[in-house]
C-alpha positions as CSV (number, residue, x, y, z in Angstrom):
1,X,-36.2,6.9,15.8
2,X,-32.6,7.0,14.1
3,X,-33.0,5.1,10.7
4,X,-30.2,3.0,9.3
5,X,-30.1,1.4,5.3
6,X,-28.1,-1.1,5.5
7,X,-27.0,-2.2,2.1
8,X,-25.4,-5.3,0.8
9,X,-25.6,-8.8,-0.9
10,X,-23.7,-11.1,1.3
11,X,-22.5,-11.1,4.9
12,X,-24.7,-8.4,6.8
13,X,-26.7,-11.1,8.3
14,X,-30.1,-9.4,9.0
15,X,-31.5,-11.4,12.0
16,X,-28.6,-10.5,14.4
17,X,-29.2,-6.6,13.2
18,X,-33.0,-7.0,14.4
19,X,-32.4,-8.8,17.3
20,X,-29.4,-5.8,18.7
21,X,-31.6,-3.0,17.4
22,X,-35.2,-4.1,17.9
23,X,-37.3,-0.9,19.4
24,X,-34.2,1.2,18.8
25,X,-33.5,2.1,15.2
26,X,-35.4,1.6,12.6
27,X,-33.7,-0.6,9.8
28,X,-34.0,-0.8,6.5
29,X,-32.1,-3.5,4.5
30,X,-31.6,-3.1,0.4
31,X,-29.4,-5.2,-2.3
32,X,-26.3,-3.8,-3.6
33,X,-28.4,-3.6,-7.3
34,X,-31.4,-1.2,-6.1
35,X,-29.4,1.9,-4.9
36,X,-27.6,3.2,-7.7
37,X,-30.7,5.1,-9.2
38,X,-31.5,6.5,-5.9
39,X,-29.3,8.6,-3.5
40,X,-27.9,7.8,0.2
41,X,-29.4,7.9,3.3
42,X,-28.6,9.7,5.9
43,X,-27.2,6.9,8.0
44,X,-25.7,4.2,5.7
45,X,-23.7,1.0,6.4
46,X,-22.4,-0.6,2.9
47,X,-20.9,-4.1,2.4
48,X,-19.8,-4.0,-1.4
49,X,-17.1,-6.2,-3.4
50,X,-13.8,-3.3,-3.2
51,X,-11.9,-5.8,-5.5
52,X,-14.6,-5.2,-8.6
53,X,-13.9,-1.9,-11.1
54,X,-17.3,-2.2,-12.0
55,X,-18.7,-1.5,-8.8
56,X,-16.6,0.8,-7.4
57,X,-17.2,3.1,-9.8
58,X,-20.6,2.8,-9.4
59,X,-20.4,2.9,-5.9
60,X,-18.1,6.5,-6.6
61,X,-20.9,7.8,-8.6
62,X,-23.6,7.3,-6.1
63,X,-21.8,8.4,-3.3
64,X,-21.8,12.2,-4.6
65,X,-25.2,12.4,-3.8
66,X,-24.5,11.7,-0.3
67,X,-26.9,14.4,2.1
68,X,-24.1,16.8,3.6
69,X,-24.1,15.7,7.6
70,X,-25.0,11.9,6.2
71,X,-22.8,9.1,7.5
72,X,-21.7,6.0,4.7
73,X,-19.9,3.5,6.9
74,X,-17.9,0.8,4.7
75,X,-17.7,-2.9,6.2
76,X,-14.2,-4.3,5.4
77,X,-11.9,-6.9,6.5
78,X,-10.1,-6.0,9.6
79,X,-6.8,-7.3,7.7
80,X,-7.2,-5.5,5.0
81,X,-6.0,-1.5,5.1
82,X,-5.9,-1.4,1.2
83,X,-9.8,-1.9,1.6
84,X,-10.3,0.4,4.3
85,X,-8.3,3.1,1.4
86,X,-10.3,2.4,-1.3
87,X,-13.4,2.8,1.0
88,X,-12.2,6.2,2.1
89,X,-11.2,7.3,-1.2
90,X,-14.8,6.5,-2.7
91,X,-16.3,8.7,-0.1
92,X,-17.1,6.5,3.0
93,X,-17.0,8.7,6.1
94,X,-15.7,5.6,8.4
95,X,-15.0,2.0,8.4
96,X,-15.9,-1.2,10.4
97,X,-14.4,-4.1,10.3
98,X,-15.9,-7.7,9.8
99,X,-17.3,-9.2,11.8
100,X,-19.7,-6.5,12.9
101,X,-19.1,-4.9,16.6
102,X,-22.5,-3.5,16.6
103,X,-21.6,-1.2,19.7
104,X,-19.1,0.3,17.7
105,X,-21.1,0.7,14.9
106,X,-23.7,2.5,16.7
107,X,-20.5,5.1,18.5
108,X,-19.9,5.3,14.3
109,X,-23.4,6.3,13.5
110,X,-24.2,8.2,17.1
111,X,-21.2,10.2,18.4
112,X,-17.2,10.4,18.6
113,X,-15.8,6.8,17.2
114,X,-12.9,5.2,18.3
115,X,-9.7,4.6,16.8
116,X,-9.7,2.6,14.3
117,X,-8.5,-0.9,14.6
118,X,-7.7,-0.4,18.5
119,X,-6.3,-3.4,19.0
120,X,-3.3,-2.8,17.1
121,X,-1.8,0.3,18.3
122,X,1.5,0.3,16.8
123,X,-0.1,-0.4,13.3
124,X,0.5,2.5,11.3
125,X,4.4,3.6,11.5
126,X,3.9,7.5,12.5
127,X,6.8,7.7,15.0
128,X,8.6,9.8,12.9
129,X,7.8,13.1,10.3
130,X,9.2,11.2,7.3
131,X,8.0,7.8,8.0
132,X,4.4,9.5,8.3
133,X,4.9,11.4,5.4
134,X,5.9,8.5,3.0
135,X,3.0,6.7,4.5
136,X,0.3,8.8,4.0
137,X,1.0,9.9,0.8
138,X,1.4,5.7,-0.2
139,X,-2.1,5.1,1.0
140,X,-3.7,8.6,-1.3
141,X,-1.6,6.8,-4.2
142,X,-3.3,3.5,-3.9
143,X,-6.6,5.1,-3.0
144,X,-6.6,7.4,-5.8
145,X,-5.6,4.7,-8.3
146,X,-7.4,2.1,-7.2
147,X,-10.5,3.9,-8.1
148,X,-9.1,5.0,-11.8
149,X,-8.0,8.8,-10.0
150,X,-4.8,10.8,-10.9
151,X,-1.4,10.6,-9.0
152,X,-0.2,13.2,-7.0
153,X,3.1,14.4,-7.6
154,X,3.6,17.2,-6.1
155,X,2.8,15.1,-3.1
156,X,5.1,12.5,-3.6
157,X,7.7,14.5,-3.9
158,X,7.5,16.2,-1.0
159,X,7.2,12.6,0.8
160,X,10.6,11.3,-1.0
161,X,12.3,14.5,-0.2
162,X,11.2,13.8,3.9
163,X,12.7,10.2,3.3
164,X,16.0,11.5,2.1
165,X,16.2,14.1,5.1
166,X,15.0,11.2,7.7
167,X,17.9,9.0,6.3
168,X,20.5,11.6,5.8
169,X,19.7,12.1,9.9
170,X,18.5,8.9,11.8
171,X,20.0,6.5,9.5
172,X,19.2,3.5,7.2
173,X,18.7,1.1,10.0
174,X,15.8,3.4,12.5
175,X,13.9,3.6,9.2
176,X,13.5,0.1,8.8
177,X,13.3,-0.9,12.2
178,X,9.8,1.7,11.8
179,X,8.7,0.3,8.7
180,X,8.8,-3.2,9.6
181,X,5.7,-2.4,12.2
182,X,3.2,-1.1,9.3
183,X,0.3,-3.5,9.3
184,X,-0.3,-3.6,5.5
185,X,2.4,-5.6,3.7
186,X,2.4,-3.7,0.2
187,X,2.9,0.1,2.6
188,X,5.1,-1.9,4.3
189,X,7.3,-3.2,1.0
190,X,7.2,0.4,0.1
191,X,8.2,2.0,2.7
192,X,11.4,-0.2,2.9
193,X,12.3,-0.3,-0.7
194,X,12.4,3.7,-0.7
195,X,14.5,4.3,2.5
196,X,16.5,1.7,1.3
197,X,16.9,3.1,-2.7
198,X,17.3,6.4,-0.8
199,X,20.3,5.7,1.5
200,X,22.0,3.2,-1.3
201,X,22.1,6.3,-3.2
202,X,23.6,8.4,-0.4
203,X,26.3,5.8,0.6
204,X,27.2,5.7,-3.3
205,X,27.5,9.7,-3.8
206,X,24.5,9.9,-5.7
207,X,23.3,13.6,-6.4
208,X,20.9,14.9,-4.3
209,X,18.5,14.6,-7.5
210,X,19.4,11.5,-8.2
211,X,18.3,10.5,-4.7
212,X,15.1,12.3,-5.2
213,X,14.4,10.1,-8.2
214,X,14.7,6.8,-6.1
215,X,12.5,8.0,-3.4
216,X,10.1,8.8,-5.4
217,X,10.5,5.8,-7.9
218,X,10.5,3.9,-4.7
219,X,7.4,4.7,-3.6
220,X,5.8,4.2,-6.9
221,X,7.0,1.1,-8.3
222,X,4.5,-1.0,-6.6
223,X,1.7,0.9,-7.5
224,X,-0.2,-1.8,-9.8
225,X,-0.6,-3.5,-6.9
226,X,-3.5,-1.7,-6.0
227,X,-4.9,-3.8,-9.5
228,X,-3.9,-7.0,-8.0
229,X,-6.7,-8.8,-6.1
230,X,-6.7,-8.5,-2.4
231,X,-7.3,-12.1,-2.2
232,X,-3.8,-12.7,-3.7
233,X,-2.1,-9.7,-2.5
234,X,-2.6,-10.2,1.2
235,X,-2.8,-13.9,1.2
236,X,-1.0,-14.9,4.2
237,X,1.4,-17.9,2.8
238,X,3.1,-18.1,-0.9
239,X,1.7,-17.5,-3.7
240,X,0.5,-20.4,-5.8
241,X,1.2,-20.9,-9.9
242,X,-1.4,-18.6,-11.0
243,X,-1.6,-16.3,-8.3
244,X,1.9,-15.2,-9.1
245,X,0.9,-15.1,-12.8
246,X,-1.3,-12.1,-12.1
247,X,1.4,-10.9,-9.1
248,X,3.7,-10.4,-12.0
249,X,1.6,-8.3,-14.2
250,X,1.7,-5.2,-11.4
251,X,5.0,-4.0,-13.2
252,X,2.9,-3.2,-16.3
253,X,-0.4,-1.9,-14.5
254,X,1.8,0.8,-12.3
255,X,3.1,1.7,-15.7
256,X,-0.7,1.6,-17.6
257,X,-1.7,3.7,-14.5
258,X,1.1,5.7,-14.0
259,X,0.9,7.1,-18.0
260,X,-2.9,7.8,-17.9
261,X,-2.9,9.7,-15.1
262,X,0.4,12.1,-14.9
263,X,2.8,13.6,-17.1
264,X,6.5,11.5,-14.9
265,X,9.5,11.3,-16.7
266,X,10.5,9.0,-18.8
267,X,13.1,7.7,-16.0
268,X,10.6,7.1,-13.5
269,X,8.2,5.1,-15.8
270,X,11.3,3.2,-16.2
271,X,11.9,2.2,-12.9
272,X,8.4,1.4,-12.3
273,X,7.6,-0.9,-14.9
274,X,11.6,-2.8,-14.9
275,X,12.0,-3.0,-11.4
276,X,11.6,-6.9,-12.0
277,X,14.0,-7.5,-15.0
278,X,17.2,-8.9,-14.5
279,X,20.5,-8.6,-16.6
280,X,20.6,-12.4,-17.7
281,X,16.9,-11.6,-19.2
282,X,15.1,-13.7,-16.6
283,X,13.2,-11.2,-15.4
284,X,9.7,-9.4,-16.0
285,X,7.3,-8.1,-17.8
286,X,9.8,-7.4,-20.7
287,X,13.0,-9.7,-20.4
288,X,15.6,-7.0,-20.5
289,X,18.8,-8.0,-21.2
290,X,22.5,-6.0,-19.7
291,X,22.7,-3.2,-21.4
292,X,18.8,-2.2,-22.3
293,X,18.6,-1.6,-18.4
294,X,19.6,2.0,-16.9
295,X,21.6,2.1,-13.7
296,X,18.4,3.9,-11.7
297,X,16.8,0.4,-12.4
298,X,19.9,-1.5,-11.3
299,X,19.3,0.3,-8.2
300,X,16.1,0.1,-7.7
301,X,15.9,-3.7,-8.5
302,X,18.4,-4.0,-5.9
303,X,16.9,-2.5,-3.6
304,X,13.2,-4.2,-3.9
305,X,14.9,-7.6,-3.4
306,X,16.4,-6.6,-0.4
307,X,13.2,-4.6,1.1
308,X,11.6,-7.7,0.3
309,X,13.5,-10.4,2.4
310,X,14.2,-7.9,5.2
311,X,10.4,-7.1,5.7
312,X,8.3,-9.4,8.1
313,X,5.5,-10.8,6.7
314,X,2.8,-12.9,8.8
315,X,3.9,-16.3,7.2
316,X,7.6,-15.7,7.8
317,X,10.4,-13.7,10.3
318,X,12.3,-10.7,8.2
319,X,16.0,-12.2,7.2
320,X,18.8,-10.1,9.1
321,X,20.5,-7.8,6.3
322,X,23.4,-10.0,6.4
323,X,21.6,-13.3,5.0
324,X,19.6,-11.4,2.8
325,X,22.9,-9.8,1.3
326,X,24.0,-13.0,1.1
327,X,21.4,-13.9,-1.2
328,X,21.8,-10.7,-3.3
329,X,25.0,-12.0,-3.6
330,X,24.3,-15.6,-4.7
331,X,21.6,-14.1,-7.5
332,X,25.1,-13.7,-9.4
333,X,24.2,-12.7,-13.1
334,X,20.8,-11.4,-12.3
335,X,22.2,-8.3,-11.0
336,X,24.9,-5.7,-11.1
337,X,27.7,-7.1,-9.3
338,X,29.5,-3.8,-9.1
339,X,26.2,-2.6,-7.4
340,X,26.1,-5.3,-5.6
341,X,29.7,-4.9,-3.7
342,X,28.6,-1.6,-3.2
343,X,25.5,-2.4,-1.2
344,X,26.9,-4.1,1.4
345,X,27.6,-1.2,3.2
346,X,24.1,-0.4,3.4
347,X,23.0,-3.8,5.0
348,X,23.5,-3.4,8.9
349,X,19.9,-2.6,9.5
350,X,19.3,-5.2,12.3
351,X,18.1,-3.2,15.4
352,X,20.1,-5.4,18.1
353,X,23.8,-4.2,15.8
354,X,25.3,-0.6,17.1
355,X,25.2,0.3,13.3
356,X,22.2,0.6,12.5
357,X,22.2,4.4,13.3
358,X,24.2,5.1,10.5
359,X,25.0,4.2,6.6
């Protein structure tokens, strides 16, 4: 008879596992606190905290001494891909999500699973090569950081460099229209602030290094995000007083994260940690004033506002690129109003206009 430990604290309610699996697995149930001395079963399913250091590096620890064909199934939220990352990044060889299909979870444990999530097809933006590329290499970022790992560059510069091509030949406006169907808002954010750094560089005559350093700045700069709580980073309305309190520190953990675990360039920390600060000094974390911030950051800050008010969220519709220049516009001071002019070429990314196929 198959045997499954199921291990967790919380919302693995043991009763309905007995009454689906009486006379057909044997079960085994054990708190979160007991297994770290010990090693894996064969056939686990874990429910464990993902937003607590502590644990998941525990959790990283004692998943080594997984047996080679075991199976460690994570139970996440079904909203939640950054969960379902830093559940595959400490080991877990699937995911299911809350609350618990147990059919599936027996396909999981017995034979050829499922795709996950199949009730939202269109989820994960893969229709095109750089789209996929950026994407995949955003979630082995916040994986590998979320659980204190190193950044790969290599990587993420061959993703920025399949954003510039994409852009140089489908245009600014097919890239977002993409984007904007990635379930996770943070890969979402991403995506759209680097295909949008990307072709503002292009339309100004940036060099084609120059444009490499925005992609890849792009696709960094939210990176402390993966610190943030997932209780405040996917909360599906605004953010109240002291939720954005800790929002606004991410600047400065990308940066913490970024310069413990690679050797970047003093430009990219740059971007990174100032993408927030203004030119009147309003901004964060450092209040940066005109001149103390570089043009690559004038860009990039830019850019993020924009990606941010032409994404769709689930509390709110994305704004066309008209109104949100508009407000780009009506930021005055905050930002570079030579750069400013300059982007509005680059805001016809509506799908329904006949120029969105170009910048």
């Amino acid at each position: 008879m198959l045997q499954i430990s199921i291990v967790g604290d919380t919302r693995i309610c043991r009763d309905d596992f007995r009454r689906e699996f009486d006379g057909k697995f044997e079960i085994e149930f054990e708190p979160l606190g007991s297994i770290l001395h010990s090693s894996p079963a064969r056939y686990t399913l874990l429910d464990a905290n993902l937003t607590d250091e502590t644990i998941i590096l525990q959790l990283k620890d004692w998943l080594k001494r997984r047996p080679k064909d075991g199976k460690v199934i994570f139970v996440t939220d079904k909203a939640s891909r950054l969960q379902d990352a830093r559940a595959f990044a400490l080991g877990a060889t699937d995911v299911i999500h809350y609350p618990i299909d147990h059919r599936l979870l027996v396909t999981k444990l017995c034979g050829d699973s499922p795709p996950l999530a199949p009730d939202q097809p269109n989820s994960e933006p893969h229709g095109t090569p750089g789209v996929a590329a950026a994407a995949d290499t955003l979630k082995n970022i916040f994986s590998s950081v979320a659980v204190g790992g190193p950044v790969d560059s290599p990587a993420i510069q061959s993703a920025g460099d399949a954003v510039i091509g994409e852009i140089e030949a489908q245009g600014l406006g097919t890239w977002v229209k993409t984007v904007r169907m990635h379930h996770s808002q943070t890969y979402q954010h991403c995506l759209l602030v680097t295909g949008v750094a990307a072709g503002f560089g292009q339309r100004i005559g940036l060099s084609r290094a120059d444009r490499q350093r925005l992609s890849f700045a792009g696709m960094l700069h939210d990176l402390g995000k993966a610190r943030i709580p997932l209780a405040i980073l996917e909360k599906p309305g605004p953010l109240d007083a002291n939720e954005l309190a800790e929002m606004r520190k991410h600047p400065q953990y990308g940066y913490d994260a970024l310069k413990a675990s690679s050797a970047l360039p003093a430009e990219m920390l740059d971007m990174v940690v100032h993408h927030h600060e203004y030119l009147d000094g309003s901004g964060y974390p450092h209040r940066l004033h005109g001149r103390d911030i570089c043009d690559l950051v004038r860009i990039m800050t830019i850019s993020d506002v924009f990606g941010a008010l032409i994404e769709r969220r689930s509390y709110k519709p994305p704004l066309s690129g008209d109104a949100a220049y508009q407000i780009l516009l009506d930021m005055g001071p905050k930002l570079d109003a030579d750069l400013v002019r300059a982007f509005k070429a680059v805001t016809q990314v509506d799908p329904q206009r006949s120029s969105t196929t170009s910048i």
